[in-house]
Steps between C-alpha positions, in 0.01 A plus 500: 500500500637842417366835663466803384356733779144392547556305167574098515544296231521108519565227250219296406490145516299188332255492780417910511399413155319212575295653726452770302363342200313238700367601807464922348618815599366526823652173620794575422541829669373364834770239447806783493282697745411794328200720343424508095569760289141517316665412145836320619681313310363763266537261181234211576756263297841601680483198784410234224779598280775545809406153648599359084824716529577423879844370496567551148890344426453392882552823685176582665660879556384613188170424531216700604510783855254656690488807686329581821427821678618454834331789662166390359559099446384496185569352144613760266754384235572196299781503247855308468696331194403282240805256578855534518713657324572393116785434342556885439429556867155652453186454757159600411345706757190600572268644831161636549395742799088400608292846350421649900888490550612696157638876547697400770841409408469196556540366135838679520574332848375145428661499162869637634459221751481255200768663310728409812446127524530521091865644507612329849500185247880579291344332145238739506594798224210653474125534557235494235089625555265527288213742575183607222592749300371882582143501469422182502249375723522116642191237587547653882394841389812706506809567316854492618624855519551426824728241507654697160586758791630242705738333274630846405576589862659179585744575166347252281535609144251457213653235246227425242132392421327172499171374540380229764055421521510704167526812652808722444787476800835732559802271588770642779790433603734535797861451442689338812787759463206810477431367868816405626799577325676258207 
């Protein structure tokens, strides 16, 4: 678990997700002890998709974290890495912040805290996000300016386009030696 103020963040394991996607939402935050963000994990398919990834190349660290507000004990973030680091040394990354807990800074915090267990690993060389383009609006209801802001504050810089659901996404990156020296 890493702490950031009244920000923790802990790695999630097979059985978070299993009683997640099996027993609901609910269940599982009276399991870690804590209240529900209304819309946590935000994306309805993010716990389904980290339990297939969990342990990806057999290192459960780059799976899937969540956040907690300490003050409040309550769900707020889930985000992480979609596996280890390839052959280049790049790790997908990715976090959303629960809708009551935006325009607090704690995108910036949560994500930071990810950055750090990213580059503590030596193969990692840099990050990569992908967020919708400007404008774009997701299934949720919202686009990602937001986290645009985000990845811009934490350095990351914007490296080209893509498309993921048919809708048009930014790629960024965050060089290793932009963070912490070559």
């Amino acid at each position: 678990m890493l702490i950031d103020d009244n920000l923790a963040i802990f790695l999630a394991t097979p059985l978070h997700f299993q009683i997640l996607n099996q027993q609901g939402r609910q269940a599982f935050a009276a399991f870690i002890g804590c209240s529900l963000a209304e819309d946590w994990p935000v994306f309805d398919d993010a716990p389904t998709q980290a339990l297939a990834t969990f342990g990806k190349g057999g290192e459960p660290y780059w799976g899937s974290w969540i956040g907690i507000d300490l003050a409040q004990r309550s769900l707020i973030a889930f985000g992480g890495f979609g596996g280890a680091p390839d052959s280049q040394g790049r790790v997908l990354f990715g976090y959303a912040i629960a809708r009551e807990w935006r325009g607090r800074g704690l995108g910036v915090r949560y994500a930071r805290l990810l950055t750090r267990i990213a580059f503590a690993d030596h193969r990692v060389r840099y990050l990569e996000a992908h967020t919708l383009a400007d404008a774009v609006v997701c299934p949720e209801g919202f686009d990602n300016r937001a986290s645009i802001a985000v990845l811009q504050r934490l350095r990351f810089v914007r490296t080209g386009e893509g498309e993921e659901d048919g809708m048009r996404t930014l790629i960024w990156n965050l060089s290793r030696a932009d963070v912490i020296g070559s």
